[in-house]
BALUMKOL-534389 format. One record per atom (N, C-alpha, C): residue in one letter; x, y, z. Coordinates in steps of 0.02 Angstrom, whole numbers, padded with zeros to 5 digits, always signed. Atoms other than C-alpha are relative to their C-alpha. Example, Ala and Ser with C-alpha at 12.3 -4.5 7.8 and 13.67 -1.06 7.14 Angstrom:
BEGIN
a+00045-00059+00000 a+00615-00225+00390 a+00045+00060+00000 s-00042-00059-00003 s+00684-00053+00357 s-00039+00055+00037 
end
This chain:
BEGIN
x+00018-00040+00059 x+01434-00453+00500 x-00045+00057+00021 x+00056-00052-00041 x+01369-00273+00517 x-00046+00010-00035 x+00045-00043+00029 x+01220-00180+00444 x+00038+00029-00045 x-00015-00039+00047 x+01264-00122+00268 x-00010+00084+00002 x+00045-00060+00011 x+01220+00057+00248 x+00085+00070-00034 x-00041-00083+00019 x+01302+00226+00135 x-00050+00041-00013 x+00032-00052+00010 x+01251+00382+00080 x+00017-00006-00101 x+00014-00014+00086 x+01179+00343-00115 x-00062+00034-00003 x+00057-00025+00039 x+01071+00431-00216 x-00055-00034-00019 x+00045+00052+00016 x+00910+00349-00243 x-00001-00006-00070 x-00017-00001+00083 x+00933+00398-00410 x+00049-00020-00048 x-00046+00022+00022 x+01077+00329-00448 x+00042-00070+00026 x-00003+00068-00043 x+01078+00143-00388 x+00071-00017-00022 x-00042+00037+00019 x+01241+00047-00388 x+00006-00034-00071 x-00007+00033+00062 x+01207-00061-00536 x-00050+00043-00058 x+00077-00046+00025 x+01075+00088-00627 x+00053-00008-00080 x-00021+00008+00050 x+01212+00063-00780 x+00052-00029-00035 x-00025+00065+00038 x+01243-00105-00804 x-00045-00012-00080 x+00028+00017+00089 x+01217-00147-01011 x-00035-00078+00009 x+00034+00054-00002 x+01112-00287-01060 x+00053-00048-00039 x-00051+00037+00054 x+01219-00412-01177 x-00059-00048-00032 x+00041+00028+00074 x+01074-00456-01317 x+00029-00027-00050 x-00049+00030+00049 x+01165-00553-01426 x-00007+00044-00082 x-00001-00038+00033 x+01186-00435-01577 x-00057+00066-00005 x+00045-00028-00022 x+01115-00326-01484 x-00089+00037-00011 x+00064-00010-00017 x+00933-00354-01507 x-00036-00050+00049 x+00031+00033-00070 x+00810-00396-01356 x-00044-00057-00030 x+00033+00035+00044 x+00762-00562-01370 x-00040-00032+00038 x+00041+00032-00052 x+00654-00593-01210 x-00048+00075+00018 x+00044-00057+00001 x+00501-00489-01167 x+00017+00010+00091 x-00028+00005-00075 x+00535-00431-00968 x-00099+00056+00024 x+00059+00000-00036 x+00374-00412-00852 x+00023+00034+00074 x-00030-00012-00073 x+00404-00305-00672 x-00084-00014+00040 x+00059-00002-00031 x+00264-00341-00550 x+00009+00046+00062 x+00019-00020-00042 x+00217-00245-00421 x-00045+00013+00043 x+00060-00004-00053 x+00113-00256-00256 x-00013+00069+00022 x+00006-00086-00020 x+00041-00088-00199 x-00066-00010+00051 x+00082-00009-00022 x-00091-00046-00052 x+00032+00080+00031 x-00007-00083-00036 x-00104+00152-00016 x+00073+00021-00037 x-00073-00040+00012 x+00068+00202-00122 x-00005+00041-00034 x+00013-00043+00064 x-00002+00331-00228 x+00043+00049+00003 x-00059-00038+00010 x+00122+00455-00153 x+00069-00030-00009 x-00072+00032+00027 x+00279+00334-00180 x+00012-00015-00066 x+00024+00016+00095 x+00206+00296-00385 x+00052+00029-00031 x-00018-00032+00044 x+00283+00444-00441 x+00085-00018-00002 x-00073+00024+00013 x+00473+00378-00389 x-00001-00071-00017 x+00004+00074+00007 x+00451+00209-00436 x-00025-00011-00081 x+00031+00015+00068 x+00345+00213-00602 x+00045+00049-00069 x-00045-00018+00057 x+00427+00337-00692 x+00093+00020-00006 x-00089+00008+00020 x+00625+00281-00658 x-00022-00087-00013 x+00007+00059+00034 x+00571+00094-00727 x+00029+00017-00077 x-00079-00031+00028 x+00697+00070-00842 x-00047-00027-00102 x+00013+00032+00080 x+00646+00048-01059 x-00009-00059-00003 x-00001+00054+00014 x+00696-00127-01039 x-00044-00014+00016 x+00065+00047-00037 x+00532-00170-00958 x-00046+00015-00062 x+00058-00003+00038 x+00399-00216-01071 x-00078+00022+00025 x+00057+00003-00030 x+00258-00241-00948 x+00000+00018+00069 x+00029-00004-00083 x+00205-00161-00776 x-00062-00030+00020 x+00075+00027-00026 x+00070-00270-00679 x+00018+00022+00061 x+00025-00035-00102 x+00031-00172-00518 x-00073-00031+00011 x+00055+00048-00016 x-00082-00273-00420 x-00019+00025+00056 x+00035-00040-00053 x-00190-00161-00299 x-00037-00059+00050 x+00020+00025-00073 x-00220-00213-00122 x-00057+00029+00038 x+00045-00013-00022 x-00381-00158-00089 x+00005+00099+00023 x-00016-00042-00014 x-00308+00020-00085 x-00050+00071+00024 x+00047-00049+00004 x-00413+00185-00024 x+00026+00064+00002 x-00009-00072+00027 x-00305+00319-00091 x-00008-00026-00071 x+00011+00005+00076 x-00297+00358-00279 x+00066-00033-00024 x-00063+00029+00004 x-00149+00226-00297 x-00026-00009-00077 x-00015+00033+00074 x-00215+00149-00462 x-00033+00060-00052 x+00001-00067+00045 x-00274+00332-00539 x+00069+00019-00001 x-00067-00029+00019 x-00093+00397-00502 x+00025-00054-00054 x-00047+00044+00055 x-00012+00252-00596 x-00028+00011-00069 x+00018-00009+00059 x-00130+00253-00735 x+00021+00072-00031 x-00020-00049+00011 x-00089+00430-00755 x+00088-00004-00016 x-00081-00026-00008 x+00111+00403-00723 x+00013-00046-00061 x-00019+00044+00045 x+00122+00250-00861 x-00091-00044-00015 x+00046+00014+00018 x-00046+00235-00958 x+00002-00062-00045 x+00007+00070+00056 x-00003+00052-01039 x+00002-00023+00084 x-00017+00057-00055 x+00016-00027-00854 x-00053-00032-00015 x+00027+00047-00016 x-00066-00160-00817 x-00037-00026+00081 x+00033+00006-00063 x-00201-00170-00650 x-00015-00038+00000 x+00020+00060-00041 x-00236-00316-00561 x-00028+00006+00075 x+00036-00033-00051 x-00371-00286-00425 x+00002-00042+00046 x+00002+00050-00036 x-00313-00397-00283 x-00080-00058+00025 x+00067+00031-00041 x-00463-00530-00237 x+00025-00038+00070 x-00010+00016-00076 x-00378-00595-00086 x+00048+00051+00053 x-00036-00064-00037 x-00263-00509+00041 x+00057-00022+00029 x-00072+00021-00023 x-00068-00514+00091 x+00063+00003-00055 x-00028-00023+00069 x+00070-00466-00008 x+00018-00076-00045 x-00007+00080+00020 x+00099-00668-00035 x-00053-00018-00069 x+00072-00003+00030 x-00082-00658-00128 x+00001+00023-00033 x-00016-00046+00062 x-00040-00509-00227 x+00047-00018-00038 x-00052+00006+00036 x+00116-00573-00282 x-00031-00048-00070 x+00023+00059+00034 x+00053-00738-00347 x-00063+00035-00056 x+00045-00011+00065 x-00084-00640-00445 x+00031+00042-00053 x-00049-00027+00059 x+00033-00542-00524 x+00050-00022-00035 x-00047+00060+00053 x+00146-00678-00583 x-00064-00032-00051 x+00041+00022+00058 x-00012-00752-00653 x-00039+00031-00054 x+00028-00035+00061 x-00067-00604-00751 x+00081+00025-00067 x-00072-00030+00052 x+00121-00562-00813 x+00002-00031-00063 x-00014+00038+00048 x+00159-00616-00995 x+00073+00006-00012 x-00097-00009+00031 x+00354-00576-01010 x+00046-00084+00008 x-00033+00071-00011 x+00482-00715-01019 x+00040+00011+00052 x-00029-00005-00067 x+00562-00642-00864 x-00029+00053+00043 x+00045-00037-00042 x+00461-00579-00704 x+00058+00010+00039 x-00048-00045-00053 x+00548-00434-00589 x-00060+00026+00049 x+00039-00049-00064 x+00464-00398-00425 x+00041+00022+00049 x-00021-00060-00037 x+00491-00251-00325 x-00049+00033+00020 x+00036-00031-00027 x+00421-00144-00224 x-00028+00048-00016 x+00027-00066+00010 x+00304+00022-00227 x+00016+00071+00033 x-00008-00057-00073 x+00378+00117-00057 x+00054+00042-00026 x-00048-00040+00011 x+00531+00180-00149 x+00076-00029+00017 x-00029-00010-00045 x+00625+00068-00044 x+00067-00052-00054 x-00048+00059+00046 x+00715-00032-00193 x+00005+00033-00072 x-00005-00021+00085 x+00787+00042-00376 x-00028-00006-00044 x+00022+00025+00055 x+00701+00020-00525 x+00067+00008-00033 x-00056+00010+00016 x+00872+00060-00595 x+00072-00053+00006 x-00038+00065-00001 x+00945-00108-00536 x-00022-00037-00044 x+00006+00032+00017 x+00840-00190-00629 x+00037-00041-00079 x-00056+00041+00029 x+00974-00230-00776 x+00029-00047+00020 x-00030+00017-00034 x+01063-00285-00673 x-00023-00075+00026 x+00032+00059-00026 x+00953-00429-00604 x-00019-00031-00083 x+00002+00013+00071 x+00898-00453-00789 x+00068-00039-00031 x-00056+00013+00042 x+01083-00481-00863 x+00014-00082+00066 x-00030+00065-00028 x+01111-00619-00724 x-00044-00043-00038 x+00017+00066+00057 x+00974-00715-00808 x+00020-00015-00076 x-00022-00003+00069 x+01036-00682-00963 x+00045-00032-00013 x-00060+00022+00004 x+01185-00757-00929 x+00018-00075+00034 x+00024+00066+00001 x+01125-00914-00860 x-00021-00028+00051 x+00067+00022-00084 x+01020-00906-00682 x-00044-00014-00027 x+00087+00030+00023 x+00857-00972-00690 x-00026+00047+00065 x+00020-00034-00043 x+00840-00860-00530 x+00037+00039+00032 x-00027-00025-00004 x+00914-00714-00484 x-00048+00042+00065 x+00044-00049-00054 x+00879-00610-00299 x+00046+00044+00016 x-00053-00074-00021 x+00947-00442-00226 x+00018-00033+00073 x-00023+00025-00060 x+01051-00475-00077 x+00029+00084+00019 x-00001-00061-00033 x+01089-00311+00032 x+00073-00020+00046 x-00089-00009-00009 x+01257-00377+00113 x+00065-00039-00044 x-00090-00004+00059 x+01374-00415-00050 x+00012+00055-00002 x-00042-00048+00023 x+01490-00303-00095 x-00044+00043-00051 x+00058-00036+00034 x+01382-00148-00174 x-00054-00025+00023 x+00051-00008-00037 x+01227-00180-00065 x+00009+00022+00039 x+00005-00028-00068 x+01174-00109+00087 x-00063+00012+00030 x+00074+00003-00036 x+01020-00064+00179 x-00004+00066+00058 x-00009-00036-00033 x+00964+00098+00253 x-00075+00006+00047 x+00087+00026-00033 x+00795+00014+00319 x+00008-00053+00033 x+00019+00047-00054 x+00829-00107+00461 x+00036-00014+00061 x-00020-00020-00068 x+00827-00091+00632 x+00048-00063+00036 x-00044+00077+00006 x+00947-00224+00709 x-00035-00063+00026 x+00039+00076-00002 x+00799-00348+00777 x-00010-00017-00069 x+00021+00019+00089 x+00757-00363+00580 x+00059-00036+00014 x-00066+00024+00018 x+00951-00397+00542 x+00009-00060+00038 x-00014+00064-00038 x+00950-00514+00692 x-00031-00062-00039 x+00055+00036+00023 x+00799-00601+00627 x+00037-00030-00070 x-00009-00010+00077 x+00861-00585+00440 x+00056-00069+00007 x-00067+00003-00022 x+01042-00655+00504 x-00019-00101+00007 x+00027+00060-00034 x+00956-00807+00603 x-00038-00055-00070 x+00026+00045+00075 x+00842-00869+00448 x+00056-00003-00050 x-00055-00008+00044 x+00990-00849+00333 x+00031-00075+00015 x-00034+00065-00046 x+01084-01001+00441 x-00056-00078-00011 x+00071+00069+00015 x+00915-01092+00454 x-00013-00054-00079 x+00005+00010+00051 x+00897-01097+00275 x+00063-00057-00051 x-00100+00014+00007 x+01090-01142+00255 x-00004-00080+00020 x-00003+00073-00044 x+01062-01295+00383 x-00038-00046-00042 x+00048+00044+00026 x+00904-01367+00298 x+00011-00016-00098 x+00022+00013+00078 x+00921-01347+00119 x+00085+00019-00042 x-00053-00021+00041 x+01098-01282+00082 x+00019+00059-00024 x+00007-00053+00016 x+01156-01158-00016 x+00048+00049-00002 x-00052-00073-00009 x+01253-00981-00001 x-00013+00061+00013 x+00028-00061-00007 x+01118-00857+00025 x+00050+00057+00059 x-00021-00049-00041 x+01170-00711+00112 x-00049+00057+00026 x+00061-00043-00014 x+01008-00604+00120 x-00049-00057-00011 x+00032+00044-00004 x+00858-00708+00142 x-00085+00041-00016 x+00054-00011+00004 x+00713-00582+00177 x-00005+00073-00009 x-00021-00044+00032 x+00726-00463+00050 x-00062-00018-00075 x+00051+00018+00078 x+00585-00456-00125 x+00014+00016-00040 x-00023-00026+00059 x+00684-00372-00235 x+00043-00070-00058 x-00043+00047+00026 x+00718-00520-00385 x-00021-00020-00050 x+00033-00009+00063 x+00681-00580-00545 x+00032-00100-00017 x-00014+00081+00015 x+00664-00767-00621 x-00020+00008-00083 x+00038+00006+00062 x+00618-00832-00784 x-00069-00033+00022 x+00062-00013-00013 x+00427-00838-00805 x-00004-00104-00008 x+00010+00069+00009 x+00437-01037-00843 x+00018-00035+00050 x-00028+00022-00064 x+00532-01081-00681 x-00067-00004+00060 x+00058+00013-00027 x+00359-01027-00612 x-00029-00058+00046 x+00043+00065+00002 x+00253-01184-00609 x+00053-00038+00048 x-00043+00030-00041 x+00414-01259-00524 x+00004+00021+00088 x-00031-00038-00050 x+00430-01157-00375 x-00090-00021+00050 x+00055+00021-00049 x+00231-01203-00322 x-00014+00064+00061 x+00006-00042-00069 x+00210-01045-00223 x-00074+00006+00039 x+00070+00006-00025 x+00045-01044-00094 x+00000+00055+00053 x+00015-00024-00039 x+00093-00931+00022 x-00027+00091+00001 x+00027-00055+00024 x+00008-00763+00072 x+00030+00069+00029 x-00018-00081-00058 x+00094-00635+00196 x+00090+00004-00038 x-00051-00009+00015 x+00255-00581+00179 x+00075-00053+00001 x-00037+00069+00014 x+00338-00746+00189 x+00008-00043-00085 x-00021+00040+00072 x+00317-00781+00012 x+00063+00030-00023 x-00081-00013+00037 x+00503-00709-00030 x+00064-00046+00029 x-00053+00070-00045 x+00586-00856+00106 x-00039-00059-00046 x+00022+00053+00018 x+00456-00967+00020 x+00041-00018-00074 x-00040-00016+00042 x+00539-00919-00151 x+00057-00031+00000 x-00054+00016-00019 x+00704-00928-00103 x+00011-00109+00009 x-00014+00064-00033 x+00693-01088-00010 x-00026-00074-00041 x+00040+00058+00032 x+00580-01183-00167 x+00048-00005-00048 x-00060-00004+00062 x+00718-01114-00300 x+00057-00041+00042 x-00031+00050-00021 x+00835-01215-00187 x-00020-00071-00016 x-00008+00073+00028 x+00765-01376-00184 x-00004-00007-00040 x+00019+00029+00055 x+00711-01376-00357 x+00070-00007-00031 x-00086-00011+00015 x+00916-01362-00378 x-00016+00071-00075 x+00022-00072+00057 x+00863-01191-00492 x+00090+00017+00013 x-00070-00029-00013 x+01053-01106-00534 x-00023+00062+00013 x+00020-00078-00055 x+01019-00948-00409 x+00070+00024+00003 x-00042-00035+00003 x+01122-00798-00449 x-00003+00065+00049 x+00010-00057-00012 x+01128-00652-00323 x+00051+00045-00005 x-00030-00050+00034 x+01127-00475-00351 x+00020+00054+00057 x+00022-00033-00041 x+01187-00336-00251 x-00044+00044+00015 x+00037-00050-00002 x+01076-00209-00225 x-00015+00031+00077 x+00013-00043-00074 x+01031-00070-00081 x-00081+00027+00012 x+00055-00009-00009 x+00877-00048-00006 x-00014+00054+00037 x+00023-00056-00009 x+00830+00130+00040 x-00064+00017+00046 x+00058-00004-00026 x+00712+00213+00167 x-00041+00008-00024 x+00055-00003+00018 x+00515+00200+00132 x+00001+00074-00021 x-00008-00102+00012 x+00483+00388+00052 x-00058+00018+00045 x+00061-00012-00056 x+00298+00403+00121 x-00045-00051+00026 x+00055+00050-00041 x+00177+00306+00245 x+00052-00052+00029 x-00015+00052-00019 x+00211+00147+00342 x-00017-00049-00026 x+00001+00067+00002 x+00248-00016+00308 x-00052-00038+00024 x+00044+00037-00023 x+00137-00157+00349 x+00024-00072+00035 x-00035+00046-00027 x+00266-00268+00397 x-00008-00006+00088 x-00010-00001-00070 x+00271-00319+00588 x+00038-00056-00012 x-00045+00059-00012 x+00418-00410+00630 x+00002-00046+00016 x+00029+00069-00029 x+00380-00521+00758 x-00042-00046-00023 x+00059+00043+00017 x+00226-00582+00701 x-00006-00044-00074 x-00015+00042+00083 x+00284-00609+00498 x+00073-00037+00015 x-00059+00026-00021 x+00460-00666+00571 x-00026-00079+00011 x+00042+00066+00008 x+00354-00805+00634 x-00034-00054-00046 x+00023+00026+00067 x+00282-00843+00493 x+00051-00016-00054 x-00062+00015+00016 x+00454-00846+00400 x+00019-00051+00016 x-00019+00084-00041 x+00513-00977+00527 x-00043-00046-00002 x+00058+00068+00009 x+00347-01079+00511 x+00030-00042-00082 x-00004+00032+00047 x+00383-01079+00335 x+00085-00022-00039 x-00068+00007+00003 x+00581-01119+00335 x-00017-00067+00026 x-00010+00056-00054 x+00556-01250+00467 x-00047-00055-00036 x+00096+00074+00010 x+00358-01347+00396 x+00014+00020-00081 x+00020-00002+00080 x+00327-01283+00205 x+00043+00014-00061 x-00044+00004+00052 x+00480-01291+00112 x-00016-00071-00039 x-00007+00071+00044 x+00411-01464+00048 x-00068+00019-00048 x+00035-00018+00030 x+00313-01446-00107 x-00081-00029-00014 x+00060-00010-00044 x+00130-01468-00109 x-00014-00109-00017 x+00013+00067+00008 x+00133-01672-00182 x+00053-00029+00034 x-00034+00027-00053 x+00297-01704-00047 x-00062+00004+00050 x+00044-00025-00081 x+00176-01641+00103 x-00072-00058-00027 x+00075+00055-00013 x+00022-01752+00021 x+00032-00060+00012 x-00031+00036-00034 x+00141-01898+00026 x+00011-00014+00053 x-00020+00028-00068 x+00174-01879+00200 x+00067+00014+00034 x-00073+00023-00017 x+00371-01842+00199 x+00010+00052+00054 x-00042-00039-00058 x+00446-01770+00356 x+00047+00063-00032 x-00055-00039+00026 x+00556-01610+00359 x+00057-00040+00001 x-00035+00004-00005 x+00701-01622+00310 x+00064-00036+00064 x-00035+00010-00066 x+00837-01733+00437 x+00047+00073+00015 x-00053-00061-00081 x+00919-01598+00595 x+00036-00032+00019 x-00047+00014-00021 x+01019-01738+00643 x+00067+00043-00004 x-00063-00022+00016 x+01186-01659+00690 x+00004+00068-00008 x+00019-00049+00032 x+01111-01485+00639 x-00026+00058+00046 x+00051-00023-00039 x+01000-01442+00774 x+00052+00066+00069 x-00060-00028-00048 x+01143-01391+00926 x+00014+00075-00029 x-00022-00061+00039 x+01229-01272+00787 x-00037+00045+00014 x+00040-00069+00001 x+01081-01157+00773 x-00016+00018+00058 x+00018-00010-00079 x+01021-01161+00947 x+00068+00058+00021 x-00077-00030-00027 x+01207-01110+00987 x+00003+00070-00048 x-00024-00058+00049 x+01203-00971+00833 x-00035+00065+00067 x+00055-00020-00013 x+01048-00915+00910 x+00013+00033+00091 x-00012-00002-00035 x+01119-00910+01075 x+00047+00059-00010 x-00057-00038+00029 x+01287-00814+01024 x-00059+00076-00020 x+00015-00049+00017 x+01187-00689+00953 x-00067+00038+00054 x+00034-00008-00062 x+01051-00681+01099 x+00064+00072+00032 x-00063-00030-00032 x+01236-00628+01189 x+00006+00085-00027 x-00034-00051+00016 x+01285-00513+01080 x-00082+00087+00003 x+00037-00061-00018 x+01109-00407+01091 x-00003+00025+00053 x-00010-00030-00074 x+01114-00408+01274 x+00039+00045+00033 x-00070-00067-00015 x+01278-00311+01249 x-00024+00048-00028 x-00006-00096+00042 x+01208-00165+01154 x-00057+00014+00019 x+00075-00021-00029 x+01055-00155+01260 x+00009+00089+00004 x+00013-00068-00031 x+01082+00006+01345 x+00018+00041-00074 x-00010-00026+00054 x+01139+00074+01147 x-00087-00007-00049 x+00072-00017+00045 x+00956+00036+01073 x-00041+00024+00046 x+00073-00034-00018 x+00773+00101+01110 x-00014-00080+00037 x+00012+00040-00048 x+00681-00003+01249 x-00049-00050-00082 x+00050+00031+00044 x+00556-00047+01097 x+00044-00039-00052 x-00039+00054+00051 x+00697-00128+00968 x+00022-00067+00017 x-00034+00055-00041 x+00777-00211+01117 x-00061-00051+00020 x+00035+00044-00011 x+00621-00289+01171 x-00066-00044-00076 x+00014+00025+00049 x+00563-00336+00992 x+00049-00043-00041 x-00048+00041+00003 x+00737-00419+00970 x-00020-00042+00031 x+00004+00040-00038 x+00706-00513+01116 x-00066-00031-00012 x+00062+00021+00023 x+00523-00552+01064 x+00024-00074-00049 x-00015+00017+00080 x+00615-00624+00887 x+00049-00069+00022 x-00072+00068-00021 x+00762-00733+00969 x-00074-00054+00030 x+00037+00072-00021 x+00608-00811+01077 x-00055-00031-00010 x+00023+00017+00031 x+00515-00832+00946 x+00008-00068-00039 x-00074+00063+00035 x+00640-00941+00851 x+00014-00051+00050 x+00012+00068-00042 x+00677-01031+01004 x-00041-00047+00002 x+00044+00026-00002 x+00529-01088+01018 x-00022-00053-00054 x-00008+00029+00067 x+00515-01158+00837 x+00052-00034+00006 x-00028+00033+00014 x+00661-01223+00843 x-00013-00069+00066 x-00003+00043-00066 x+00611-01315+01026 x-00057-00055-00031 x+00052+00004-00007 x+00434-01359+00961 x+00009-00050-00101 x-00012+00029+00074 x+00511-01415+00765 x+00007-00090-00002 x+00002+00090-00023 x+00464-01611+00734 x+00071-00028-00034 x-00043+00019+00063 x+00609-01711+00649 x+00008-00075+00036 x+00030+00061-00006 x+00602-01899+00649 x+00108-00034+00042 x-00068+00004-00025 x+00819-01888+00733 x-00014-00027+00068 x+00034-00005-00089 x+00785-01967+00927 x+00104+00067+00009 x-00023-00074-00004 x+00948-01841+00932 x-00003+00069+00011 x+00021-00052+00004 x+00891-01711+00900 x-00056+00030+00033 x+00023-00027-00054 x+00745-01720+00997 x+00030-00020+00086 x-00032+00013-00074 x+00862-01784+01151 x-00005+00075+00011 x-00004-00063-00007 x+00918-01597+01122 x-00053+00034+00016 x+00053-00047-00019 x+00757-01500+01118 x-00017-00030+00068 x+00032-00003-00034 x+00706-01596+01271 x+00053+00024+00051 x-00077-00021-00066 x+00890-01544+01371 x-00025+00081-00017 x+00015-00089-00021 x+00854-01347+01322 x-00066+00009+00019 x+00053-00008-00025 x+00676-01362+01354 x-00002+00000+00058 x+00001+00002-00082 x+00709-01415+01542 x+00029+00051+00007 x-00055-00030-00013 x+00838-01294+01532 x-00034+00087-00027 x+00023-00056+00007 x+00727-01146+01472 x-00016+00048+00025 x+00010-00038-00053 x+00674-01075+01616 x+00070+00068+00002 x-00052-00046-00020 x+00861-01003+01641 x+00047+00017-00073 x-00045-00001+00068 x+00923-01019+01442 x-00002+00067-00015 x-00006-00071+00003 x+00868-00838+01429 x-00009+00068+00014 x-00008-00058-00058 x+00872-00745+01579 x+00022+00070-00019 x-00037-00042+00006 x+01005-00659+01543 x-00023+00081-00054 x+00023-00073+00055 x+00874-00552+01402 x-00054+00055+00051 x+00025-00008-00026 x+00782-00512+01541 x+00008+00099+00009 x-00009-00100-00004 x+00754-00294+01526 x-00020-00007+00074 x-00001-00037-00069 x+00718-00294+01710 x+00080-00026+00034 x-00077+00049-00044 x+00908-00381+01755 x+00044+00082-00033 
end
């Protein structure tokens, strides 16, 4: 599967005019968008004022910001709603902005530009129609993505499978924030986490709770101004910590219960993980020394997790202890000086 990517208009998202279906057509749910923000005061102005009528409530939840992020907004949509982060990570912000929202369905999205406000029907009408959780996915049919370098995609690609193995499912995009639930599903989902892993944590809690998860397509667009805060490697990690250890909810984990059984499970990914190792090694000399060796960072990252992952299978750890001996030479072959 390749990297999505066309040439759209930011202004004119794929789904920017999908109808709602209100049952004689009046609105009969109040809709809440949240948004995390640190430093976006120049991205505000595309983001705040293409939010679409249907939204009742904006809660932008400032990240300790030191431009004029929450003067521009107040200026661009003087009913929002500020929420002055007290802790830090977009995980942290999120969660306070679900708990200040009042709508009967919460939409979070981003501030960078890098996601439609004009999808949001679109994610809206799936609950309407009978998700309890609805997320943007970037490779269905009408998505795409003109923001990720191919260690992301690798990364993205790899947890996707992970997620697949442990809990089930059909996802197809995994680490992606663009999505919208009903506000009562909440309390179910138990979210704790703080960095940018709370959208795998999401994902992976609306699974077990068996939630009916509808995704949407949608395209995700380059940042307009500043940098990201994302680092791959290091939140990738954190992704896989919390795929692999904290998909169990917070009175499973006081109980005591083990992840999930790998019996039977374990080989597969190793082997995905491998396969796709392969296939970066072939397009070395086609990327930058810095993608290629932040790919390679990401695969032996994951290895590692997956070498170092407990599971109560003697199977499964037969396996980790045959590639562990076997590590030394399992991935030579990524070796940028060969």
């Amino acid at each position: 599967m390749m990297i999505q990517s066309k040439s759209v208009s930011r202004n004119s998202a794929p789904d920017a005019n999908v109808p709602l279906a209100y049952p004689f057509g009046i609105p009969v749910v109040t809709i809440s968008a949240v948004i995390p923000t640190k430093n976006e005061a120049k991205n505000l102005p595309h983001v705040l004022t293409r939010i679409p009528s249907i939204v009742d409530e904006v809660v932008l939840v400032d990240a300790h910001s030191k431009d004029d992020t929450v003067e521009v907004a107040r200026k661009l949509r003087p009913d929002i709603q500020i929420v002055y982060q007290k802790g830090r990570g977009k995980g942290d912000a999120l969660r306070e902005g679900f708990a200040a929202a009042s709508g009967d369905i919460i939409v979070m999205l981003d501030a960078d530009g890098s996601m439609s406000p004009e999808e949001i029907p679109a994610f809206v009408q799936a609950l309407l129609d009978g998700a309890d959780y609805a997320k943007g996915s970037r490779f269905l049919q009408g998505g795409g993505t003109d923001d990720m370098e191919y260690h992301r995609y690798l990364g993205n690609l790899f947890f996707v499978v992970m997620v697949r193995l442990l809990y089930g499912g059909n996802y197809t995009d995994l680490c992606y924030g663009y999505c919208a639930f009903w506000s009562h599903v909440l309390p179910t989902l138990q979210l704790v986490s703080d960095g940018f892993e709370i959208e795998t944590e999401i994902n992976v809690r609306a699974l077990k709770a068996g939630l009916n998860i509808k995704e949407v397509p949608s395209f995700e667009y380059k940042r307009i101004h500043g940098q990201s805060n994302l680092n791959a490697v290091r939140d990738g990690i954190r992704v896989l910590n919390m795929i692999l250890k904290q998909g169990l909810n917070e009175d499973e984990i006081a109980k005591g219960l083990n992840i999930p059984n790998m019996q039977g499970e374990f080989t597969p990914a190793m082997r995905l993980l491998l396969q796709e190792a392969a296939h970066l090694a072939h397009r070395r000399k086609s990327l930058s020394h810095s993608s290629y060796q932040n790919a390679v960072e990401s695969i032996l990252a994951a290895s590692k997790s997956l070498l170092t992952m407990e599971s109560s299978s003697p199977q499964v750890r037969r396996q980790q202890e045959f590639y562990e001996r076997h590590s030394a030479n399992l991935w030579s072959f990524l070796d940028s000086k060969t």
